[in-house]
C-alpha atoms as an extended CHARMM CRD file, in Angstrom:
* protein
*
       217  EXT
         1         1  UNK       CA             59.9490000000      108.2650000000      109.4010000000  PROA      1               0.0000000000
         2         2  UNK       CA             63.0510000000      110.3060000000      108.3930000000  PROA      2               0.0000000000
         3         3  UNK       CA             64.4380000000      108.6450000000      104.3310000000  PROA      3               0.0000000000
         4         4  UNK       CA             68.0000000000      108.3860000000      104.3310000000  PROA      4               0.0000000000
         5         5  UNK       CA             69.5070000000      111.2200000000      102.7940000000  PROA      5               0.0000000000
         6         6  UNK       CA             70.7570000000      111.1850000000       99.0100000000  PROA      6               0.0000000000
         7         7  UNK       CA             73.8760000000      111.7230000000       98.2130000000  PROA      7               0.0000000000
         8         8  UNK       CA             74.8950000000      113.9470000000       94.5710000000  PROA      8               0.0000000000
         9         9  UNK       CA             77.5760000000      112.5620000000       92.6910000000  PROA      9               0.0000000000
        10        10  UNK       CA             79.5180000000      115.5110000000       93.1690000000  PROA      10              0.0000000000
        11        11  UNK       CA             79.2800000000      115.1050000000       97.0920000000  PROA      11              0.0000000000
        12        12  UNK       CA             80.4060000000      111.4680000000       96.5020000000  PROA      12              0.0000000000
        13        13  UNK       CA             83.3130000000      112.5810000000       94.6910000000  PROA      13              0.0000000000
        14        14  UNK       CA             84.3770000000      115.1320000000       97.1530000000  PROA      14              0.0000000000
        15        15  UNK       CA             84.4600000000      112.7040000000      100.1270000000  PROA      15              0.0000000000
        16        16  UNK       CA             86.3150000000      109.9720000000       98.2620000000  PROA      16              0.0000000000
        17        17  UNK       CA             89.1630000000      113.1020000000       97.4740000000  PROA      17              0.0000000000
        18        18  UNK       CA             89.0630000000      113.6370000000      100.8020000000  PROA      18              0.0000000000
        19        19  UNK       CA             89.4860000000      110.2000000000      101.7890000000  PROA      19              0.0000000000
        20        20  UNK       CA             92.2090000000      109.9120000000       98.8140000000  PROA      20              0.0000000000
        21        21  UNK       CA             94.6390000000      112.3370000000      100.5000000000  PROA      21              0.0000000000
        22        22  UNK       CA             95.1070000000      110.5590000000      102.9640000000  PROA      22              0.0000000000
        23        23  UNK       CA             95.6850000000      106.9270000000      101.8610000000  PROA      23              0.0000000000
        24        24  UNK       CA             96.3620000000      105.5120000000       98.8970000000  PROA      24              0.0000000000
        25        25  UNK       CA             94.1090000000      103.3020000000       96.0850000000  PROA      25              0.0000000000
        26        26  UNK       CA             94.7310000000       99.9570000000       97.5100000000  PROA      26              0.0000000000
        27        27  UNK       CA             93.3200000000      100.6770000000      100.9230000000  PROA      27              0.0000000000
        28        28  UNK       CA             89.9290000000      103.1920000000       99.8090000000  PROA      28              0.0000000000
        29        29  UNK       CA             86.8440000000      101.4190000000       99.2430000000  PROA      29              0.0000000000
        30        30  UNK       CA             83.2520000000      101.3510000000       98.4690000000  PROA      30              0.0000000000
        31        31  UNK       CA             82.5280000000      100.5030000000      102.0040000000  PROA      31              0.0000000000
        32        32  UNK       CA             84.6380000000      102.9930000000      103.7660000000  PROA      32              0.0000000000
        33        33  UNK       CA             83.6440000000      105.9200000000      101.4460000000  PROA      33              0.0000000000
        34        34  UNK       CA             79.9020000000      105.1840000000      102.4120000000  PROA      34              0.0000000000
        35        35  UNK       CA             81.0710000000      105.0380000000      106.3130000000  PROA      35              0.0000000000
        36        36  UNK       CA             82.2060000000      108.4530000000      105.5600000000  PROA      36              0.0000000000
        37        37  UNK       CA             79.2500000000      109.3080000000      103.9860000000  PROA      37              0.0000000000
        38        38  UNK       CA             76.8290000000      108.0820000000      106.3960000000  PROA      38              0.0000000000
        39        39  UNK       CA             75.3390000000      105.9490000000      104.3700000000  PROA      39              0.0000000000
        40        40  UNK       CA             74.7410000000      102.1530000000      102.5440000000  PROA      40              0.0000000000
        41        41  UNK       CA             77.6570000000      100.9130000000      100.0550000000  PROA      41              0.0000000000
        42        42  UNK       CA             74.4050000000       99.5570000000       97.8950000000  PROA      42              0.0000000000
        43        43  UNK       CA             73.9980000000      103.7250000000       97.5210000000  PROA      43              0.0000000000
        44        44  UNK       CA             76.6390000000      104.7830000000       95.9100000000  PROA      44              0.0000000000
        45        45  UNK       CA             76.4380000000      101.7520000000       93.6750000000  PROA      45              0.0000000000
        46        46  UNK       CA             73.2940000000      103.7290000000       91.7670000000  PROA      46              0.0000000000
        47        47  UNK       CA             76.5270000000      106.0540000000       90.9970000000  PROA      47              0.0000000000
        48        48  UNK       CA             79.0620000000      104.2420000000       89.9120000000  PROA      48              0.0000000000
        49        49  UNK       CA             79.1170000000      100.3510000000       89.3220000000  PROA      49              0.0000000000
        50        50  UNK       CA             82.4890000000       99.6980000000       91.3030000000  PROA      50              0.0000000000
        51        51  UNK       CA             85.5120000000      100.6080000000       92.9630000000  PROA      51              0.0000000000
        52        52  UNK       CA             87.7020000000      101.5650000000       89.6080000000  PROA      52              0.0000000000
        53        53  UNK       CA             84.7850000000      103.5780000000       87.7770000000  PROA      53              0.0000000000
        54        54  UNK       CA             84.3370000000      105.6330000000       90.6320000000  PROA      54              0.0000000000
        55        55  UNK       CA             88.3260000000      106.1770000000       91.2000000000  PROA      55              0.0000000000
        56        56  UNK       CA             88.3690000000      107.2130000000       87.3150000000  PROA      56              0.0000000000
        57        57  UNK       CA             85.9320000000      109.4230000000       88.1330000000  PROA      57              0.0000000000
        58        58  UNK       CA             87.9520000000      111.1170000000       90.9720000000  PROA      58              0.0000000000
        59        59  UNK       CA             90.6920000000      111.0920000000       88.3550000000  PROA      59              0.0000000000
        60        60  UNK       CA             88.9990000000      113.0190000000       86.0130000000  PROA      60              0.0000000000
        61        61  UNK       CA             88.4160000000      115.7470000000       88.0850000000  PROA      61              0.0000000000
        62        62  UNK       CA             91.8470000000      116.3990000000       88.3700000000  PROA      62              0.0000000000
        63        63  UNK       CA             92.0550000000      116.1670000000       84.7500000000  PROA      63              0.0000000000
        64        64  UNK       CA             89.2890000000      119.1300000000       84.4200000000  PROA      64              0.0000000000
        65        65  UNK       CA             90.6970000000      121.0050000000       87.0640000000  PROA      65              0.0000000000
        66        66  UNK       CA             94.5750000000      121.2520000000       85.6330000000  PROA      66              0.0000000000
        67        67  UNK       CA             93.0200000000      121.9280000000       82.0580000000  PROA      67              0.0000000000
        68        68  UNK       CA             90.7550000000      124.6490000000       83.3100000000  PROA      68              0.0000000000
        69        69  UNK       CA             93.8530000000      127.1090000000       84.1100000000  PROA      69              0.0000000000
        70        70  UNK       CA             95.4230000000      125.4430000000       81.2290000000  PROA      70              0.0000000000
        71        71  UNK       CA             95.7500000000      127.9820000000       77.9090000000  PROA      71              0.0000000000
        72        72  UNK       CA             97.2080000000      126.4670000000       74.5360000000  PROA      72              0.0000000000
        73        73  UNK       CA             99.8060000000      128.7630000000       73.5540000000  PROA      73              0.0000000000
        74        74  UNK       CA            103.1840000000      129.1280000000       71.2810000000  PROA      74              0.0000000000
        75        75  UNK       CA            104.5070000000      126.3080000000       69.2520000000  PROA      75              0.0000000000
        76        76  UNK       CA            103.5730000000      122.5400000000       69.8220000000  PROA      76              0.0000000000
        77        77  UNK       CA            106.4870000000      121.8200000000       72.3510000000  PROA      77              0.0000000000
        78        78  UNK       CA            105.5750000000      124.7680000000       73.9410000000  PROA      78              0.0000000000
        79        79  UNK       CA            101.8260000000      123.7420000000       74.3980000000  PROA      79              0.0000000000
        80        80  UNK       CA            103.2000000000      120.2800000000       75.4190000000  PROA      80              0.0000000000
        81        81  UNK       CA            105.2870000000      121.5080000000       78.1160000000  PROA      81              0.0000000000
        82        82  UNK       CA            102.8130000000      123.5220000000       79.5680000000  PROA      82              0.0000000000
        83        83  UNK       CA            100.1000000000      121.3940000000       79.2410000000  PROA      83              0.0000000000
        84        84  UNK       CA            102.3130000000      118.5990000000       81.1050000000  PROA      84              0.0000000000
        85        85  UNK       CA            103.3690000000      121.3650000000       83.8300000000  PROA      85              0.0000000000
        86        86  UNK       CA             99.4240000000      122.4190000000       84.9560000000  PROA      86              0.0000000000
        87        87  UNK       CA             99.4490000000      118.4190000000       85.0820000000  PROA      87              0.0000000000
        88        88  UNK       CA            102.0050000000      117.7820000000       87.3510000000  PROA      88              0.0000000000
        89        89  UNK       CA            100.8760000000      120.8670000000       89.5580000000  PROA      89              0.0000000000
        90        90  UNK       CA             97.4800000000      119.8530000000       89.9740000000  PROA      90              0.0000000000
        91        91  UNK       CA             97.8560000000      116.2590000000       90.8410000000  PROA      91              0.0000000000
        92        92  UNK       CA            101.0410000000      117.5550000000       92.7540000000  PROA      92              0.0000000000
        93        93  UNK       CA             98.5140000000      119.3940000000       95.2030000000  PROA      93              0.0000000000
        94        94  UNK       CA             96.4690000000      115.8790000000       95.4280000000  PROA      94              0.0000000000
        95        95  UNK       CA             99.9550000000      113.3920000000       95.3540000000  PROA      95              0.0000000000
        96        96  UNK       CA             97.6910000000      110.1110000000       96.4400000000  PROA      96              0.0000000000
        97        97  UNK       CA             95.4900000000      111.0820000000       93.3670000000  PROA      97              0.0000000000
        98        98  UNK       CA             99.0230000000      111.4420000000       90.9980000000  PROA      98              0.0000000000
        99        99  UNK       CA             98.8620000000      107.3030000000       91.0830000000  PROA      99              0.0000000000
       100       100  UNK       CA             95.0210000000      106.6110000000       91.0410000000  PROA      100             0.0000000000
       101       101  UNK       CA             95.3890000000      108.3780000000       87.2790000000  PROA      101             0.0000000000
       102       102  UNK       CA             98.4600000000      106.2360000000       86.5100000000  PROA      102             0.0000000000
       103       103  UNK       CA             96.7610000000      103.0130000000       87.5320000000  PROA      103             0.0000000000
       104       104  UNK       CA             93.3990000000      103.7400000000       86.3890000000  PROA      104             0.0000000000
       105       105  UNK       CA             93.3240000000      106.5260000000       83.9620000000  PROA      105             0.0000000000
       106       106  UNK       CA             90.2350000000      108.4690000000       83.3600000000  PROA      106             0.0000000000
       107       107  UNK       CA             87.5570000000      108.1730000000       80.4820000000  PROA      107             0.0000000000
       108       108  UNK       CA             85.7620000000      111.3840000000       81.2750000000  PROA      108             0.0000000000
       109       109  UNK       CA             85.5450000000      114.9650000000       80.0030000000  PROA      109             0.0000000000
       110       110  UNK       CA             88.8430000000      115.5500000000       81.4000000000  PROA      110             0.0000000000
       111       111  UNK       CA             90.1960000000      113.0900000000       80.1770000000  PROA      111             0.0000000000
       112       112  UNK       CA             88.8750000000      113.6310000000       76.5170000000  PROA      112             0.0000000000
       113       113  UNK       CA             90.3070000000      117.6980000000       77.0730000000  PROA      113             0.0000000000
       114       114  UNK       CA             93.7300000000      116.2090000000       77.6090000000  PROA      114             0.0000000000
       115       115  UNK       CA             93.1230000000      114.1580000000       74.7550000000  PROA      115             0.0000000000
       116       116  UNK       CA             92.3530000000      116.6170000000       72.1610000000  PROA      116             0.0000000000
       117       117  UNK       CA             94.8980000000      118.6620000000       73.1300000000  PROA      117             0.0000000000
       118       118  UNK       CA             97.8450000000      116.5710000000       73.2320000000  PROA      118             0.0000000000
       119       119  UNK       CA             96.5840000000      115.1910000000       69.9570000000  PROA      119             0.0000000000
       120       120  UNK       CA             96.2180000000      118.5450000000       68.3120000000  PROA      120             0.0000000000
       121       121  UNK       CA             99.3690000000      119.2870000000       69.0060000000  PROA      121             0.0000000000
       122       122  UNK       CA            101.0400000000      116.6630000000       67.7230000000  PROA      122             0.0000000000
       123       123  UNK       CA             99.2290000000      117.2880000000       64.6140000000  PROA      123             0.0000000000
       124       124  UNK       CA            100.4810000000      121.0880000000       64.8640000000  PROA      124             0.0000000000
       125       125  UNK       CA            103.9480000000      119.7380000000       65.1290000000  PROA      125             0.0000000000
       126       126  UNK       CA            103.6960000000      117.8640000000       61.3690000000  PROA      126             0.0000000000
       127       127  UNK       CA            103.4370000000      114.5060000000       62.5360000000  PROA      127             0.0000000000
       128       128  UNK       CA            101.8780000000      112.3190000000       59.5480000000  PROA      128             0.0000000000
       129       129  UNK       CA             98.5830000000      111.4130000000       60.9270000000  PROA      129             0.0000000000
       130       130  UNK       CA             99.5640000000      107.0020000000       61.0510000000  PROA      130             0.0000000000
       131       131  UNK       CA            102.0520000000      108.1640000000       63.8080000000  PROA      131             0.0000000000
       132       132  UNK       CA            100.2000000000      110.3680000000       65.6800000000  PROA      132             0.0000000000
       133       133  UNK       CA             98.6860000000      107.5250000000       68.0820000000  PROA      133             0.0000000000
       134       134  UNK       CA            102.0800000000      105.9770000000       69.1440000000  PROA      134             0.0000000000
       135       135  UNK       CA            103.3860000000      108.4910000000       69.7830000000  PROA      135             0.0000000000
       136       136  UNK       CA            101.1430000000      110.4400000000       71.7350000000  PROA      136             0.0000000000
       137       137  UNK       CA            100.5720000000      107.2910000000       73.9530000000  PROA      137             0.0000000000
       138       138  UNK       CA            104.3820000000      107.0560000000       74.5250000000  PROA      138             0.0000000000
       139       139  UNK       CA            103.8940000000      110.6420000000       75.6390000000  PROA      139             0.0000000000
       140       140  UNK       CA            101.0460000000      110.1170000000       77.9760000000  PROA      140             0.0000000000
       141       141  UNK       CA            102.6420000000      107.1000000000       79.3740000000  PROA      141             0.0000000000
       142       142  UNK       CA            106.0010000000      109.1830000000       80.1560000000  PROA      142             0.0000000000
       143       143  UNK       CA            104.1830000000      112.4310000000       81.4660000000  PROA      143             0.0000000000
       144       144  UNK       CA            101.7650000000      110.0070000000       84.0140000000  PROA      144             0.0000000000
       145       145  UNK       CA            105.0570000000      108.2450000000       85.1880000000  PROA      145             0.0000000000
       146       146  UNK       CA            106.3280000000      111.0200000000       85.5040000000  PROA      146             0.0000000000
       147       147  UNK       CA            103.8020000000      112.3610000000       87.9170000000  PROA      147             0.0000000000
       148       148  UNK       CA            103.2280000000      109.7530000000       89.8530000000  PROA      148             0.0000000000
       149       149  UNK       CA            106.8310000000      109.2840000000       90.2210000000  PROA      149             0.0000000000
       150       150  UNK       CA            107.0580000000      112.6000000000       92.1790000000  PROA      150             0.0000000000
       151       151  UNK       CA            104.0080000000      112.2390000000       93.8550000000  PROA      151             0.0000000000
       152       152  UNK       CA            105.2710000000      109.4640000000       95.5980000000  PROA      152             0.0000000000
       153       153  UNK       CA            108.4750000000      111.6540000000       96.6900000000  PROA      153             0.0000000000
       154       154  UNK       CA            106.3190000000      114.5090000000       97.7190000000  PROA      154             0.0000000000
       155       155  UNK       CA            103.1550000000      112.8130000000       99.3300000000  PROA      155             0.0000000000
       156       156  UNK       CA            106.3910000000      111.2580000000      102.4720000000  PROA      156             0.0000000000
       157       157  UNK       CA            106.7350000000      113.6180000000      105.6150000000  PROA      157             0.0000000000
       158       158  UNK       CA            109.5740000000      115.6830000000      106.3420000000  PROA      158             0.0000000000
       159       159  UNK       CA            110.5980000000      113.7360000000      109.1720000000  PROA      159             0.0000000000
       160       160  UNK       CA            110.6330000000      110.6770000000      106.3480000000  PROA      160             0.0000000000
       161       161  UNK       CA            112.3850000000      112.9540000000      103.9740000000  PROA      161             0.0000000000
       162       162  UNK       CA            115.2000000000      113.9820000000      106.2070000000  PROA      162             0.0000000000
       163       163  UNK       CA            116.0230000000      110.3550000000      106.7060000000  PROA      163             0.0000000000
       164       164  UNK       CA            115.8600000000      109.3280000000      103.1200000000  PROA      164             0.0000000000
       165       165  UNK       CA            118.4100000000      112.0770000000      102.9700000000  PROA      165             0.0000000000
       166       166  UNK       CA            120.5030000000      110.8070000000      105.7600000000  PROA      166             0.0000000000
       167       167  UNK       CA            120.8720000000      107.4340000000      104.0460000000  PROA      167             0.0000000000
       168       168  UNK       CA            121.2470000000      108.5630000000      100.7860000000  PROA      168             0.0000000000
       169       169  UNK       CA            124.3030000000      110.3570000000      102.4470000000  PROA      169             0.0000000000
       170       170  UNK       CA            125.7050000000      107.4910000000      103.7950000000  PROA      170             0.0000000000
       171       171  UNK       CA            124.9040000000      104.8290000000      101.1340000000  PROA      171             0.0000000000
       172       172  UNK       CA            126.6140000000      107.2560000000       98.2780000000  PROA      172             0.0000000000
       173       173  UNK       CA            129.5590000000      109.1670000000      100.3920000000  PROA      173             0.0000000000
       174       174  UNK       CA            130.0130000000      105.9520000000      102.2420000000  PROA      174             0.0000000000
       175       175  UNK       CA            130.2790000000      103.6800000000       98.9720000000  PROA      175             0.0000000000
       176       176  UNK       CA            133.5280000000      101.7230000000       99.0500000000  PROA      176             0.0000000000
       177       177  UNK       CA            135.6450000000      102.7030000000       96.0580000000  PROA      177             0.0000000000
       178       178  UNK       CA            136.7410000000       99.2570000000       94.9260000000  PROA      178             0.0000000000
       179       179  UNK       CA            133.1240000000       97.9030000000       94.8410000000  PROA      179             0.0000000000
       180       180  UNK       CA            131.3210000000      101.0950000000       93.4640000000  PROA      180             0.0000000000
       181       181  UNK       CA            134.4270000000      102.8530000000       91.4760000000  PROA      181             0.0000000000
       182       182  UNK       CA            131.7360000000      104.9930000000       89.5940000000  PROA      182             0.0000000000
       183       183  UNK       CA            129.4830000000      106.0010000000       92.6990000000  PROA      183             0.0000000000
       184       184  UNK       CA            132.7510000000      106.7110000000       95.1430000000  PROA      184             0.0000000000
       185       185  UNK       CA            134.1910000000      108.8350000000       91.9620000000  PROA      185             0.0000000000
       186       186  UNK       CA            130.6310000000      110.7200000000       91.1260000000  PROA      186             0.0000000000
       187       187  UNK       CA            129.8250000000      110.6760000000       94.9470000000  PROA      187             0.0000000000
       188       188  UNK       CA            129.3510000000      114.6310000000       95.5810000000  PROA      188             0.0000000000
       189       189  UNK       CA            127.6250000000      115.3990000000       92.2810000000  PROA      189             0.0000000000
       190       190  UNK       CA            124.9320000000      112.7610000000       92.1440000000  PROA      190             0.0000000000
       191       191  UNK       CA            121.6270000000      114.4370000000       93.7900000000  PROA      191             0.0000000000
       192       192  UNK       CA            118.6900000000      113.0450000000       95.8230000000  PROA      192             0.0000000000
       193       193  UNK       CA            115.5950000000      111.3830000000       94.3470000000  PROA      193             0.0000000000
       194       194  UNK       CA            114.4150000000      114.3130000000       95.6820000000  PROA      194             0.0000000000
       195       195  UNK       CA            115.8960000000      117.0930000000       94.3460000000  PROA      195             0.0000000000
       196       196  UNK       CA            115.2910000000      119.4100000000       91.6010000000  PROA      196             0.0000000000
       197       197  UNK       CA            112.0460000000      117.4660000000       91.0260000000  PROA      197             0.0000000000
       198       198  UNK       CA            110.4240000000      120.4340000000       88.3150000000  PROA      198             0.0000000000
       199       199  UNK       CA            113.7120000000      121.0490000000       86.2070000000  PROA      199             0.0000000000
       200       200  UNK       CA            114.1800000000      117.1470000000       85.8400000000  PROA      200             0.0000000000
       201       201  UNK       CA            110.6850000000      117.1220000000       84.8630000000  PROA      201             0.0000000000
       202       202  UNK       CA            111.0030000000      119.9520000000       82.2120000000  PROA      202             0.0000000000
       203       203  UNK       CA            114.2500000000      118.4490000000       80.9390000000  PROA      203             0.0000000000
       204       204  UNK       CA            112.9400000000      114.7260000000       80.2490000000  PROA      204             0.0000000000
       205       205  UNK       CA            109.5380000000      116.0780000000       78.5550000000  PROA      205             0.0000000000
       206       206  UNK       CA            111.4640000000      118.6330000000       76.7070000000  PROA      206             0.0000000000
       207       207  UNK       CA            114.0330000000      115.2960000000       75.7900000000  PROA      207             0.0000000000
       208       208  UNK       CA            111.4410000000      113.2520000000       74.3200000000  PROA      208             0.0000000000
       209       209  UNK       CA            109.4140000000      115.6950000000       72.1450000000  PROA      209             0.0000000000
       210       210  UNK       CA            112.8600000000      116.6550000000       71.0820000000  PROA      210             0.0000000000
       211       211  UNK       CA            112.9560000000      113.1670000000       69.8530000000  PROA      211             0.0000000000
       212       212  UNK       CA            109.5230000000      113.1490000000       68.3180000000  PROA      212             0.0000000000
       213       213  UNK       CA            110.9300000000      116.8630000000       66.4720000000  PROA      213             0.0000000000
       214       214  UNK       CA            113.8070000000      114.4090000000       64.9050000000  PROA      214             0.0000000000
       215       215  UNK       CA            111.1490000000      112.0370000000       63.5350000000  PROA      215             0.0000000000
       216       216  UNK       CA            109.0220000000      114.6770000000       61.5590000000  PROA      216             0.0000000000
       217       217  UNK       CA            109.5600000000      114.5150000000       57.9430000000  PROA      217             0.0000000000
């Protein structure tokens, strides 16, 4: 008699990316990742003890994959900015996986690249050591916001988008004056959730390290 084949870890983790893409964390599971699979749930538990350790482990891979085209270079903001760029582009090609890192975070080798390099950077920058922690969890915290933020903008069809648009139209151009003074007067300069998602990006990382520059002795 034919043994049930064995799944790698690595096969595992490409089917539950695959399966990410398409919905979100709340609705993936154990038991439809081992439908997909072909297989037992009580499997892929020899792999990972539960739900969350395996979605940190999908996670992680992002992490890997962004820092693997990722090259420290230039001054510490500069290293920041980039480092927070091949971020945002690598869970922007994955957007269901942007919030599975937000929620769950990632305690891998990934995770520990990101780390080190966030943390040597802030170190590069002058920070006294006692301050270093804070403040590089205020900037993970921003930069995964951030992220998953836009992934939720990006991962909506166009036929979605084009209505957002539509009521966004309606609900700002449309705003009665005497209620919404500020909106009616600001009406045809305020943009879209949508729009200019990179620059905005850029400009609010570049904002706060500007404010961690200010607080270097």
């Amino acid at each position: 008699m034919t043994g049930r084949r064995r799944w790698s870890t690595d096969e595992i983790l490409d089917t539950a990316e695959d399966l990410l893409r398409t919905s979100d964390a709340e609705s993936f599971s154990v038991r439809k990742l081992a439908a997909a699979l072909g297989t037992d749930p009580s499997s892929l538990y020899r792999h990972f003890r539960n739900k969350t350790e395996l979605l940190r482990a999908v996670a992680d891979r992002i992490l890997l994959a962004a820092m693997d085209g990722y090259r420290p270079e230039g001054t510490w903001k500069q290293r920041i900015t980039a480092l927070a760029l091949c971020l945002r582009e690598a869970f922007g090609e994955q957007p269901q996986l942007a919030t599975v890192w937000g929620r769950y975070a990632s305690g891998g080798t990934g995770s520990r690249l990101v780390m080190e390099e966030l943390l040597q950077a802030l170190r590069a920058a002058g920070v006294p050591d006692e301050q270093i922690p804070v403040l590089y969890h205020r900037l993970v915290v921003l930069i995964a916001a951030l992220i998953a933020a836009e992934a939720g903008v990006s991962s909506i069809t166009a036929e979605e988008y084009e209505q957002g648009l539509e009521q966004f139209r309606v609900a700002v151009l449309g705003a009665d004056p005497e209620r919404f003074p500020a909106l009616a007067f600001f009406a045809r300069e305020v943009r879209p959730l949508g729009a200019d998602r990179r620059a905005a990006f850029e400009e609010i990382v570049d904002g706060h390290l500007a404010q961690i520059e200010a607080q270097i002795p």
